[in-house]
C-alpha positions as CSV (number, residue, x, y, z in Angstrom):
1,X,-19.6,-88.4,49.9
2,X,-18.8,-85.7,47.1
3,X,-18.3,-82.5,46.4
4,X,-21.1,-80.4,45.6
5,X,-19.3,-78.3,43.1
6,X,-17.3,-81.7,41.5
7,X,-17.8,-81.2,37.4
8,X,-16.7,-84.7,37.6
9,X,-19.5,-85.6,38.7
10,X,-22.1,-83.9,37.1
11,X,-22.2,-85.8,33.6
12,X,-25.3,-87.5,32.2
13,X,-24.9,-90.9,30.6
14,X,-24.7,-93.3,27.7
15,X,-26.9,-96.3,28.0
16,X,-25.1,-99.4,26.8
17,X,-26.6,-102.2,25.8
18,X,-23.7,-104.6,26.2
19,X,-22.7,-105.3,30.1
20,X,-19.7,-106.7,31.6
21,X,-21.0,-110.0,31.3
22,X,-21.5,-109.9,28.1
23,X,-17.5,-108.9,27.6
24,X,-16.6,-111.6,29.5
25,X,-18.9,-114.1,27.5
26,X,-17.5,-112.3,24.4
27,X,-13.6,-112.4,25.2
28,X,-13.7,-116.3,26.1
29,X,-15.6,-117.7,23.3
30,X,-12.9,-115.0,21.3
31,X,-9.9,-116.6,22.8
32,X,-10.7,-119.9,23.3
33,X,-11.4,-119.9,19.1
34,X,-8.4,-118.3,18.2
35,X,-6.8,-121.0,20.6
36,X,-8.1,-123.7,18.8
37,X,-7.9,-123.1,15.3
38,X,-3.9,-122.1,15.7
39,X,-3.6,-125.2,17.0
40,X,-5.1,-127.4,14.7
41,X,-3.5,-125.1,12.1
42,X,-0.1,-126.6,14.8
43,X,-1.0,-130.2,14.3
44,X,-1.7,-130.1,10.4
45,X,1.8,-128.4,10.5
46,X,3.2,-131.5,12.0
47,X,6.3,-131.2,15.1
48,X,7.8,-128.0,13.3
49,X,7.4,-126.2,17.0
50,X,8.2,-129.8,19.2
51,X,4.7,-131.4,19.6
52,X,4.1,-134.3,18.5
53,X,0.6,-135.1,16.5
54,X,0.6,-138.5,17.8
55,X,-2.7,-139.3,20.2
56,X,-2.1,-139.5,23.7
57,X,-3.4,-142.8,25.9
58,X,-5.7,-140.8,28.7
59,X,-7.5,-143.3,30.5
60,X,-7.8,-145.9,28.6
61,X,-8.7,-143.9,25.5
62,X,-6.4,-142.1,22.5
63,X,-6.9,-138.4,22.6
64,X,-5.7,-135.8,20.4
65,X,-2.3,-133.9,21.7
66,X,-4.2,-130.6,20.1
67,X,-7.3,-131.5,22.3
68,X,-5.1,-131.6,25.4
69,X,-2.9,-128.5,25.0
70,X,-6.2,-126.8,23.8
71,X,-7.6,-127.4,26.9
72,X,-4.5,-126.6,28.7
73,X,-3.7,-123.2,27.2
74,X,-8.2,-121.9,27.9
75,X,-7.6,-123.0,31.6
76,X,-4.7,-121.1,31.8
77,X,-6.5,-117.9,30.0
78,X,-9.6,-118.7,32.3
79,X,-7.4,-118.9,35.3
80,X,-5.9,-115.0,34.3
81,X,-9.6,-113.9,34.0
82,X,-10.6,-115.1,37.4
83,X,-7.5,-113.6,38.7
84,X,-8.1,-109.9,37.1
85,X,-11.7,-110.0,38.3
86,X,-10.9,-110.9,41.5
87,X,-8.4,-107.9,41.9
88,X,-10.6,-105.6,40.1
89,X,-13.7,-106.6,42.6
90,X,-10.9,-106.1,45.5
91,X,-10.2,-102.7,44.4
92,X,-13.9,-101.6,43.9
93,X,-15.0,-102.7,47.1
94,X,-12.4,-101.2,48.8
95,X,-11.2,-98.2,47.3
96,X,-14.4,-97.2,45.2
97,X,-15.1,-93.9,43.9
98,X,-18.2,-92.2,42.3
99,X,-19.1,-92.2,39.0
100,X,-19.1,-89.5,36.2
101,X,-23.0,-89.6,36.0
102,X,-23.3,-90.0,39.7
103,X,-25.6,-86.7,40.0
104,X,-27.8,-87.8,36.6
105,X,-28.1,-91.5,38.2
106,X,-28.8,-90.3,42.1
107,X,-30.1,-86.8,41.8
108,X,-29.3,-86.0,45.3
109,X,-31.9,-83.6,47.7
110,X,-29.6,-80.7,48.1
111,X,-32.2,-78.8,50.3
112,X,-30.5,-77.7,53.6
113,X,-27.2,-79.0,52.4
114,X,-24.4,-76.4,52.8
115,X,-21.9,-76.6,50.0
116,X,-19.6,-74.3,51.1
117,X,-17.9,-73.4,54.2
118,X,-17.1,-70.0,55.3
119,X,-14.8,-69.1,53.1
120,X,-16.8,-70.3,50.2
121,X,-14.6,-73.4,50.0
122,X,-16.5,-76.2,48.6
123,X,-17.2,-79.1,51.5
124,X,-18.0,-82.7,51.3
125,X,-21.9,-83.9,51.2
126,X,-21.5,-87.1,53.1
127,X,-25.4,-86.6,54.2
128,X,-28.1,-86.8,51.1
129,X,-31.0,-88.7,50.1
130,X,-31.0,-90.0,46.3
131,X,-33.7,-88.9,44.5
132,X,-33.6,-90.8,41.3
133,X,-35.9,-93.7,40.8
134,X,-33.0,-96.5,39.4
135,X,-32.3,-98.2,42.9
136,X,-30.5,-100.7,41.1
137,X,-27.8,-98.7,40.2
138,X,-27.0,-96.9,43.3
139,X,-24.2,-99.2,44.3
140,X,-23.0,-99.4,41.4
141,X,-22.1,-95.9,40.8
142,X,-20.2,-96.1,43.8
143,X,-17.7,-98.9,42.2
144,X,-15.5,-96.6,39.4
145,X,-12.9,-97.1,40.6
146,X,-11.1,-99.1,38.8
147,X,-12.8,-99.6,35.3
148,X,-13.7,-103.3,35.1
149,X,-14.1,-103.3,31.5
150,X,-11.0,-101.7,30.6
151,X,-9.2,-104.4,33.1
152,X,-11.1,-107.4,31.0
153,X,-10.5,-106.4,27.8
154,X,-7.1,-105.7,28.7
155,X,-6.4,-108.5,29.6
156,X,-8.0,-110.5,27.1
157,X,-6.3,-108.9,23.7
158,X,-3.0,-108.6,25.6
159,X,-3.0,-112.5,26.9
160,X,-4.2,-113.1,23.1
161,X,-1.2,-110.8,21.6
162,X,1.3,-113.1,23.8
163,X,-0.1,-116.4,22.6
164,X,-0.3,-115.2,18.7
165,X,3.7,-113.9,19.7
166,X,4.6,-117.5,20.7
167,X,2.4,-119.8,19.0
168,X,1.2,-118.5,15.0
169,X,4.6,-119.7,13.1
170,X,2.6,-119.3,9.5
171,X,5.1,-117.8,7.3
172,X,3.2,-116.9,4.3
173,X,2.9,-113.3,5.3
174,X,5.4,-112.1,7.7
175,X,2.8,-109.2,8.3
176,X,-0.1,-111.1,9.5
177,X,1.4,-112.0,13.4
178,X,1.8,-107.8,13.7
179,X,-1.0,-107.0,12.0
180,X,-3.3,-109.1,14.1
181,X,-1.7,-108.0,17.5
182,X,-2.0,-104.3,16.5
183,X,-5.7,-104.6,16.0
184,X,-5.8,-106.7,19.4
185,X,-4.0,-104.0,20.9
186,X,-6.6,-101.2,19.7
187,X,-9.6,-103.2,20.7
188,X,-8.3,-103.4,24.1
189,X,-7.9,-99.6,23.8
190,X,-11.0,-98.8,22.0
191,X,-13.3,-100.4,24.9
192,X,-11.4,-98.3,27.4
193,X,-11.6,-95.4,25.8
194,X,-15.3,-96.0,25.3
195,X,-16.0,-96.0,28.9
196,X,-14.3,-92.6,29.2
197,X,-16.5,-91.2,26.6
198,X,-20.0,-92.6,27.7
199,X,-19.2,-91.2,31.3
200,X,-19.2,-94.5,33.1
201,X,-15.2,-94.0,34.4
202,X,-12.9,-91.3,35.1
203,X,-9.6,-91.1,33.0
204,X,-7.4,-92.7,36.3
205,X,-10.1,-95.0,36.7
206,X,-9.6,-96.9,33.0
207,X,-5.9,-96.3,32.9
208,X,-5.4,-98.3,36.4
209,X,-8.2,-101.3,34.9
210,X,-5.8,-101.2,31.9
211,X,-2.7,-101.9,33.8
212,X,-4.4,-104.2,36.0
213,X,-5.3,-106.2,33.0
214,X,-1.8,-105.4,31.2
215,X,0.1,-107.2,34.3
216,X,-2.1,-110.3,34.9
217,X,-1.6,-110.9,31.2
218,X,1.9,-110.8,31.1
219,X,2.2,-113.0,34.2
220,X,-0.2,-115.5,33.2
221,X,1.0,-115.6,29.2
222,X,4.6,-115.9,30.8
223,X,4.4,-117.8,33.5
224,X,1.3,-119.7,33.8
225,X,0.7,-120.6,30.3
226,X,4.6,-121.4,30.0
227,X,4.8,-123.9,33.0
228,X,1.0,-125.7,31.5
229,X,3.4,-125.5,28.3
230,X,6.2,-127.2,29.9
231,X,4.6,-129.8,30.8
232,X,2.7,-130.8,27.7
233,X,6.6,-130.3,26.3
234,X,7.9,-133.2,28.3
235,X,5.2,-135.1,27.3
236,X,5.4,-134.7,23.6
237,X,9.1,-134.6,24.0
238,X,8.8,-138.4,25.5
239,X,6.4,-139.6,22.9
240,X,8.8,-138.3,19.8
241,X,11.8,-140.3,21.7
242,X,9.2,-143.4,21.4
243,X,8.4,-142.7,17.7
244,X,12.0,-142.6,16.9
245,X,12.9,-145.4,18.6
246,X,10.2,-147.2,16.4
247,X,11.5,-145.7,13.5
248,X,15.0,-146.8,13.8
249,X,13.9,-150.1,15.5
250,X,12.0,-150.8,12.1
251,X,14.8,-149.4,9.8
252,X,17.2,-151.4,11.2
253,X,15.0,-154.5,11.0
254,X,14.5,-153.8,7.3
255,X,18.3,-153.4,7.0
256,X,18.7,-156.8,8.4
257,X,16.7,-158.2,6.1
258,X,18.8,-157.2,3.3
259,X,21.7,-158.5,4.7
């Protein structure tokens, strides 16, 4: 269903040669990097932010605390992503809405179709044939509504600008932090702008995947990531106790000695 006389709807096209798939490939391997060298840079730093370096006993075997609050911070940032995606999908298949290029894509058969009524009021098409030869992408430009990509990387730079916020305690450039959040910020920005500019979303379309993406980062860098952390805590928390209690059990003994 559109409107015959829509300029919305009457863009051509960019043809992009990255998909959403690709974005989301791109985003993880992005975060889940930038996850692990901060905190290896963490552990060489020692228990300046509370966590001890000291292996924990999983199963039998020693494994690094970095490898386990690694792991538990990308779960938590894979656990966002399935959650935006899921809304996003929600919203697309229930809302909808077509696409800028929807007449270059479908080239509707508007022979016999009245546009107008009599007033010479435009009128909704909800009967047409598609013309165009790319089946494939005839339900797809049906599913603008709301921009996918705009929601992923959204999501993505913001989740990464909350961890750098809590986690990056380098203080050899009081710059760098800000520095690498604002360019996180435009990134995020700069892909939903792009999807404005190659006609594949309307403006409301990008700004409600942005915010999307802007409030399932929040909540999961806040909350989700910060009850993971919480966890870990307590068990780094318990293993320092130990190592102190080593430390003063073998002071003491050395102090005995000397007596």
């Amino acid at each position: 269903m559109f409107y015959v006389g829509a300029l919305i709807t009457k863009w051509g096209h960019h043809v992009l040669l990255t998909t959403l798939n690709d974005f989301q490939l791109l985003f993880t391997v992005f975060n889940s990097l930038q996850i692990i060298i901060t905190e290896i840079i963490h552990s060489r730093q020692g228990n300046r932010c509370g966590h001890s370096t000291e292996p924990i006993k999983l199963g039998g075997c020693n494994v690094p605390a970095v490898m386990l609050h690694c792991y538990n911070l990308i779960v938590c940032f894979l656990f966002g992503a399935g959650a935006e995606q899921t809304v996003i999908n929600i919203l697309k298949y229930s809302v909808g809405r077509l696409r800028p290029h929807f007449f270059d894509m479908c080239q509707p058969d508007m022979l016999g179709v009245t546009c107008t009524d009599k007033h010479g009021l435009p009128l909704y098409v909800t009967a047409y044939t598609c013309l165009g030869t790319n089946t494939g992408r005839l339900k797809d430009m049906r599913l603008s509504f709301p921009s996918g990509h705009a929601s992923l990387s959204s999501y993505s730079m913001i989740f990464a600008v909350i961890y750098l916020q809590a986690r990056l305690t380098w203080h050899g450039s009081r710059l760098l932090r800000p520095l690498l959040q604002t360019g996180l910020v435009w990134v995020a920005i700069g892909v939903s702008v792009s999807r404005i500019s190659d006609y594949k979303h309307h403006w409301g379309d990008v700004l409600a995947g942005f915010l999307v993406g802007l409030i399932i980062a929040i909540l999961t860098g806040l909350y989700a990531a910060k009850l993971c952390g919480k966890q870990w805590k307590r068990v780094h928390l318990k293993l320092d106790e130990i190592i102190d209690r080593l430390e003063q059990h073998d002071n003491s003994r050395a102090e005995q000695r000397y007596v």
